[in-house]
C-alpha positions in Angstrom: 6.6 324.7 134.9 5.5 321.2 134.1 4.4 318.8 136.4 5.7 315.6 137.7 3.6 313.2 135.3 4.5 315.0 132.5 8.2 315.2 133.1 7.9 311.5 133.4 6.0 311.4 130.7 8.3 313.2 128.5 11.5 311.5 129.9 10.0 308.0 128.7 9.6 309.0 124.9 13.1 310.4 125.1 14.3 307.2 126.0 12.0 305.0 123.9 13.5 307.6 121.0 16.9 306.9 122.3 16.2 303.2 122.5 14.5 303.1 119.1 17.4 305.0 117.4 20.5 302.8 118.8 18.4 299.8 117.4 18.2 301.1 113.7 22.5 301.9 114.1 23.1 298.1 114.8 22.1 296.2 111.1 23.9 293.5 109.2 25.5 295.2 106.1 24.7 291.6 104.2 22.3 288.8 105.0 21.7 285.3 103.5 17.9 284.0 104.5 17.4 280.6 103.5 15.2 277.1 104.2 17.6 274.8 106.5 19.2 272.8 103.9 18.2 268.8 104.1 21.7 268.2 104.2 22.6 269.9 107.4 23.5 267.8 110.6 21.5 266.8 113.3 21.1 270.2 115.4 20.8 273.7 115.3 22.8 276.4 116.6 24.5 279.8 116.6 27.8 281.2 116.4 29.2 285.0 116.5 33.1 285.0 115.1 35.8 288.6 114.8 34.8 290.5 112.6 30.9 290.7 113.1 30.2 287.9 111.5 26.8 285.5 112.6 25.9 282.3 111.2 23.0 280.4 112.2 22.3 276.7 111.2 18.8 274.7 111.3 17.1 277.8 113.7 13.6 278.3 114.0 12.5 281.6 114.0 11.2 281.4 117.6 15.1 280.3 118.9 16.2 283.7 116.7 13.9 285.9 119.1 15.1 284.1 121.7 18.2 285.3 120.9 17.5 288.4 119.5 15.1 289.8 122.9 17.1 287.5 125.4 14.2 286.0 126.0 13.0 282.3 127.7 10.1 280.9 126.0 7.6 281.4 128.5 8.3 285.3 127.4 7.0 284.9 124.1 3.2 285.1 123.5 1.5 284.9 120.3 3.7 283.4 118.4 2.7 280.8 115.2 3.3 276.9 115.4 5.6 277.6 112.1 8.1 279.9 113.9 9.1 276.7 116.2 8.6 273.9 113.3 10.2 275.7 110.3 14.2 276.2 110.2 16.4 278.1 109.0 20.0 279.1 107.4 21.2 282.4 108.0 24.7 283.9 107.3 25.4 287.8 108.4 27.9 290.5 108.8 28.2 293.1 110.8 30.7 296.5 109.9 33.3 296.7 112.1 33.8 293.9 115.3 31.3 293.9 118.3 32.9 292.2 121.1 31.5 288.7 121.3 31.0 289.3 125.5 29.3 292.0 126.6 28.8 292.5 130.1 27.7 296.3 130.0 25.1 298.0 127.9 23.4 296.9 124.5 25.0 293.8 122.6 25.2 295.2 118.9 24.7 291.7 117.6 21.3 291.2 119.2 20.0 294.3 118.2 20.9 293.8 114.4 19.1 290.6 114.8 16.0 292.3 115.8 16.6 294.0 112.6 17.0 291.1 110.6 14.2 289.7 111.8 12.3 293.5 111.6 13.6 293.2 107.6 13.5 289.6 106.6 10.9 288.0 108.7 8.6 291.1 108.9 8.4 291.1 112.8 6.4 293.2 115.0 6.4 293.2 118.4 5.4 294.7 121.5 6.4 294.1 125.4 3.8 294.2 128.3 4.4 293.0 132.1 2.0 290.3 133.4 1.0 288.9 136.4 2.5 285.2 135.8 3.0 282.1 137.4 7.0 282.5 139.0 9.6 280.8 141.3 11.2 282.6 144.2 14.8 281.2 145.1 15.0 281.0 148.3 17.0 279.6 151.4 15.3 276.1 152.5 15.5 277.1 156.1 14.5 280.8 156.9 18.2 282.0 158.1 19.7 278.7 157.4 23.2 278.6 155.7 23.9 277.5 152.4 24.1 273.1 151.6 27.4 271.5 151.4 27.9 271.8 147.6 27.5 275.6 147.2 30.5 277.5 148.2 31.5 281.4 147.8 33.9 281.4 144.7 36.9 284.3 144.5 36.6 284.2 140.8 34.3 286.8 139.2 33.4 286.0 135.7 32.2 289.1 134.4 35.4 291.3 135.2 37.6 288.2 133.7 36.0 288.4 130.3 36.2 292.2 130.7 40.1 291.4 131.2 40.2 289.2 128.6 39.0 291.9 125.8 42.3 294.0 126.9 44.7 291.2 128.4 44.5 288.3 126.7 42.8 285.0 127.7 41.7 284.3 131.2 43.5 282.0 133.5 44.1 277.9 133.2 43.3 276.0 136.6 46.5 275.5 138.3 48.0 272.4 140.2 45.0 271.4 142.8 42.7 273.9 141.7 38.9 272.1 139.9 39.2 272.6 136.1 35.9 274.4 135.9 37.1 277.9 137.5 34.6 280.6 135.9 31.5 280.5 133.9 27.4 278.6 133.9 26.8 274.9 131.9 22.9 274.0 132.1 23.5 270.5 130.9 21.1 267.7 130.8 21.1 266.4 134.4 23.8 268.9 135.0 24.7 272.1 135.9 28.1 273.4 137.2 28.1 277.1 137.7 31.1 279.6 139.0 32.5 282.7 139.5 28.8 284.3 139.4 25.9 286.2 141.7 23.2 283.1 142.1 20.8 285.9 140.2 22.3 284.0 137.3 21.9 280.8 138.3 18.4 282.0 138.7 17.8 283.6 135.2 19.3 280.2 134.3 17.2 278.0 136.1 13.7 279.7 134.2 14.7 277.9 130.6 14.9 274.6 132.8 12.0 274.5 134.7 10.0 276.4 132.1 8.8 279.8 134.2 10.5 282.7 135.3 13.0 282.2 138.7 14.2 285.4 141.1 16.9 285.0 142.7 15.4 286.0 147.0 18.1 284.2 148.8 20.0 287.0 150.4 23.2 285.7 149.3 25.7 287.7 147.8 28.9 287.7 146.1 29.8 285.0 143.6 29.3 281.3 143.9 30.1 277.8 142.7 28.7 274.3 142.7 28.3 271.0 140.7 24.7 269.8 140.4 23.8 266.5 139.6 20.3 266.0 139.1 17.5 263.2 137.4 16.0 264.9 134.5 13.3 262.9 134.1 11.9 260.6 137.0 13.2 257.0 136.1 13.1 253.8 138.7 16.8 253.1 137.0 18.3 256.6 138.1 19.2 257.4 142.1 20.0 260.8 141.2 17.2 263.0 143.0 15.1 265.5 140.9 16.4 268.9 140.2 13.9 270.5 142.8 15.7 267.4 145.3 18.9 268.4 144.2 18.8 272.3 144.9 17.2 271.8 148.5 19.5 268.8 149.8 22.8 270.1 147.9 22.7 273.8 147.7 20.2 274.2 150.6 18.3 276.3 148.7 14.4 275.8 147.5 11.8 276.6 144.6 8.6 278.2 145.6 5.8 279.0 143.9 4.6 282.3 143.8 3.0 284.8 141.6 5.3 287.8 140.1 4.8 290.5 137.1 6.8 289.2 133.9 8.1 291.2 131.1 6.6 289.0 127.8 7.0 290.1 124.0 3.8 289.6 122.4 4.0 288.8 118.2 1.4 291.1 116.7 3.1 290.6 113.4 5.5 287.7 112.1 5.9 286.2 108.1 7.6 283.3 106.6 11.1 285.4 105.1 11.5 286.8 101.4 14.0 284.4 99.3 17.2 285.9 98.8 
């Protein structure tokens, strides 16, 4: 009979194999690789349209893994100065039509770009937990009650775009009802945020302030809210800070704490093959 730590054992290469073989099923059938062309607008950016198709414009290879590992950049260790300076082009298709939304299990389009990048770009990686520097969400007052602007919402997002794949779009505001019903906007200075569990507000939140954020407030369900925040300190702005905000709007806080963080560390990375 075996024993416990080599069950375990075993059960973890079955499901790096498993893992490892779904990857390799997800590729682009065709891929164009190319230098950002000078005569590109201002910005970068990337789009997913029917029929698998992916286009990126002006991307640096570091945006890509991004992308590709779902990843905020305090999650990527080891990676070159080029992979953020140099841009890219990049026009794919996938067989068949992945759904552009997926709210369950792997998203075919990510994983082919980890092929892509695997083919094109030469990537290897590998992930590691560390003990990093974190933020715990928290209530501002132990057993205090939310702040005025965040309320429970009835609307949950993920089962509406689950609808939507079957049903058709989701609904328009009606008559009285705010026009932003369902969905997350991280703007500059602002972020309006619906119809979601405040883990995402969270995961959100780690791009912003640049480490990773769990969500420890207790609170659950969905939620909504408008956030209006400085994002720089300026003497000309009354708008508080976004640390401000969150503790005098949502009555909510950001503390610093120490937590173990998933990271992908580069141990391999080249400038792409011409087409």
């Amino acid at each position: 009979m075996l024993s416990a730590m080599t069950r375990f054992v075993v059960a973890a290469i079955v499901v790096i194999a498993i893992t490892s073989a779904l990857a390799q099923s997800y590729v682009f059938e065709a891929a164009s690789v190319k230098p950002a062309s000078p005569d590109n607008p201002p910005g970068q950016g990337l789009s997913r349209a029917p029929g698998g198709r992916f286009t990126a414009v002006n991307v640096p290879v570091r945006f890509l893994i991004f992308y590709a590992y779902q990843l905020q950049a305090h999650q990527l260790i080891d990676a070159p100065d080029w992979t953020a300076n140099e841009r890219f082009d990049i026009v794919a298709k996938m067989e068949g039509d992945p759904p552009s939304i997926v709210t369950a299990g792997p998203d075919p389009m990510r994983l082919a770009t980890q092929a892509l990048l695997a083919d094109r770009f030469g990537l290897r990686v590998r992930r590691e937990m560390r003990e990093l520097d974190i933020y715990a969400l928290t209530m501002a007052k132990a057993g205090g009650q939310p702040g005025r602007a965040l309320k429970p919402s009835s609307e949950d997002c993920a089962a509406m775009a689950a609808r939507a794949r079957t049903t058709g779009p989701v609904r328009v505001p009606t008559d009285g009802e705010p026009p932003f019903l369902c969905g997350q906007q991280f703007g500059r200075g602002r972020i309006r945020f619906a119809g979601y569990p405040l883990t995402l507000f969270a995961n959100g939140l780690s791009q912003t302030v640049g480490r990773a954020v769990v969500d420890r407030t207790g609170l659950a369900g969905n939620w909504a809210f408008d956030l209006t925040y400085a994002p720089e300190p300026s003497p000309d702005s009354d708008a508080p800070s976004l640390f401000t905000a969150i503790h005098e709007e949502l009555g909510l806080k950001l503390e610093p704490t120490k937590g173990s963080v998933e990271v992908l560390i580069v141990e391999n990375v080249q400038r792409p093959s011409p087409d």
